[in-house]
C-alpha positions as CSV (number, residue, x, y, z in Angstrom):
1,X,-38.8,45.8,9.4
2,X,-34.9,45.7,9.0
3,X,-33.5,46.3,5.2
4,X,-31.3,44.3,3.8
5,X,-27.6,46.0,3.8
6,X,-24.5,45.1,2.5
7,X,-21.9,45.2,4.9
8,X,-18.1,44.0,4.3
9,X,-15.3,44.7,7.1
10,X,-11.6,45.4,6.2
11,X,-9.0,44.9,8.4
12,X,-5.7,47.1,7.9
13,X,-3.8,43.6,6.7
14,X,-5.1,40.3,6.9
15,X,-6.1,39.7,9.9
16,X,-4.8,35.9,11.0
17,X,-5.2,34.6,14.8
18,X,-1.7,36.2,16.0
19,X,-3.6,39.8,15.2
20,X,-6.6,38.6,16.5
21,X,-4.8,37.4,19.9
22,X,-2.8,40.7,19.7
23,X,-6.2,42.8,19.8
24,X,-8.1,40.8,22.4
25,X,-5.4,41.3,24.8
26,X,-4.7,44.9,23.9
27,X,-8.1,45.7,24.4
28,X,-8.4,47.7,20.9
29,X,-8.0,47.6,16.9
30,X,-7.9,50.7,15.4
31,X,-8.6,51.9,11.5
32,X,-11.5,49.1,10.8
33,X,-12.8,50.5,7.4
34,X,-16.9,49.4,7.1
35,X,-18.6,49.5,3.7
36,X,-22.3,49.9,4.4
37,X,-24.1,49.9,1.4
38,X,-21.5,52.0,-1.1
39,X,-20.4,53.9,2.3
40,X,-17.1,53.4,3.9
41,X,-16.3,54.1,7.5
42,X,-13.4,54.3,9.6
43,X,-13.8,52.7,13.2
44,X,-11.9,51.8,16.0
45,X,-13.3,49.0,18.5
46,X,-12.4,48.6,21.9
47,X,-13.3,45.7,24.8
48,X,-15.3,47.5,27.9
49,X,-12.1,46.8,30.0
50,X,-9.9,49.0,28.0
51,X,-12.6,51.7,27.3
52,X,-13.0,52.3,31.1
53,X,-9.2,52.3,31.7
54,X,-9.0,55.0,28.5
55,X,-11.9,57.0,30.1
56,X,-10.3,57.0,33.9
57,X,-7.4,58.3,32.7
58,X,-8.4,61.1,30.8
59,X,-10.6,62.0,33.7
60,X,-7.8,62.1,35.9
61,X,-6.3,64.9,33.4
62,X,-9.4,66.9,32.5
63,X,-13.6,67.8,33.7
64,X,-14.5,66.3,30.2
65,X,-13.7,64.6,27.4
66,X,-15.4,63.4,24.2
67,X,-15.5,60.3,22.9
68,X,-14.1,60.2,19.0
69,X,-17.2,59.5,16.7
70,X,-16.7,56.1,15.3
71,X,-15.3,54.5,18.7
72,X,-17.5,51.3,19.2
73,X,-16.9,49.7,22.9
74,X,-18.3,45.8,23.3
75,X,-18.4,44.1,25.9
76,X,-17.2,40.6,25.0
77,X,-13.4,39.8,23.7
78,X,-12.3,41.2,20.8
79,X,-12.2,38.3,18.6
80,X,-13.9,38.5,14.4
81,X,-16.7,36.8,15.3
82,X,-17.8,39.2,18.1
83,X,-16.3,42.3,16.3
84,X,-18.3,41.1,12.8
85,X,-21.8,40.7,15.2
86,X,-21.3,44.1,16.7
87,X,-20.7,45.8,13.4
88,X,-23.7,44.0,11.9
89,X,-26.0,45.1,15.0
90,X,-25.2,48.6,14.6
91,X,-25.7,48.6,11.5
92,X,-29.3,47.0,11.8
93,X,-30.0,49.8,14.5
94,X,-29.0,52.7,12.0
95,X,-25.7,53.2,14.0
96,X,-23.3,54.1,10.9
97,X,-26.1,56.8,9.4
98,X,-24.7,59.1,12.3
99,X,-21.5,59.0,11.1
100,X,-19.4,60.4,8.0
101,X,-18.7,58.4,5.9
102,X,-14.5,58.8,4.5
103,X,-15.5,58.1,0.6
């Protein structure tokens, strides 16, 4: 049975349709502070596209690499209402409990 949890998503200014254009063809928004239930997080989200470009290249440099706690990939376009449902699911599936929270 899911709990009810009180999410709110900040954006690092207010986020209007030029940003949201910006980061759908970028591929990436970085510094998205989450507040799960008193708990804030820091994440950065990034489109499938850009994530494999980002992994290739740094396998082309090293044998390994980690990926930053906190990185969230999604498949669809970064756009708020697919950022905003991916955050939620994550949340539902315990996702931000792995992380540290930065308050």
């Amino acid at each position: 049975m899911e709990k009810d949890v009180a999410i709110k998503i900040t954006y690092d200014k207010d986020f209007d349709e030029r940003d949201e254009f910006e980061a759908s063809s970028r591929g990436v928004i970085s510094g998205v502070i989450v507040d799960v239930d008193e708990k804030r997080y820091k994440v950065d989200i990034y489109n499938y596209k850009r994530a494999m470009l980002m992994i290739e290249w740094r396998l082309e440099k090293d044998e390994c690499f980690m990926i930053v706690p906190g990185t969230i990939i999604m498949r669809e376009d970064l756009n708020l209402k697919h950022m905003e449902a991916c955050i939620s699911r994550l949340s539902d599936v315990g996702y931000f409990d792995l992380l540290l929270p930065i308050n």
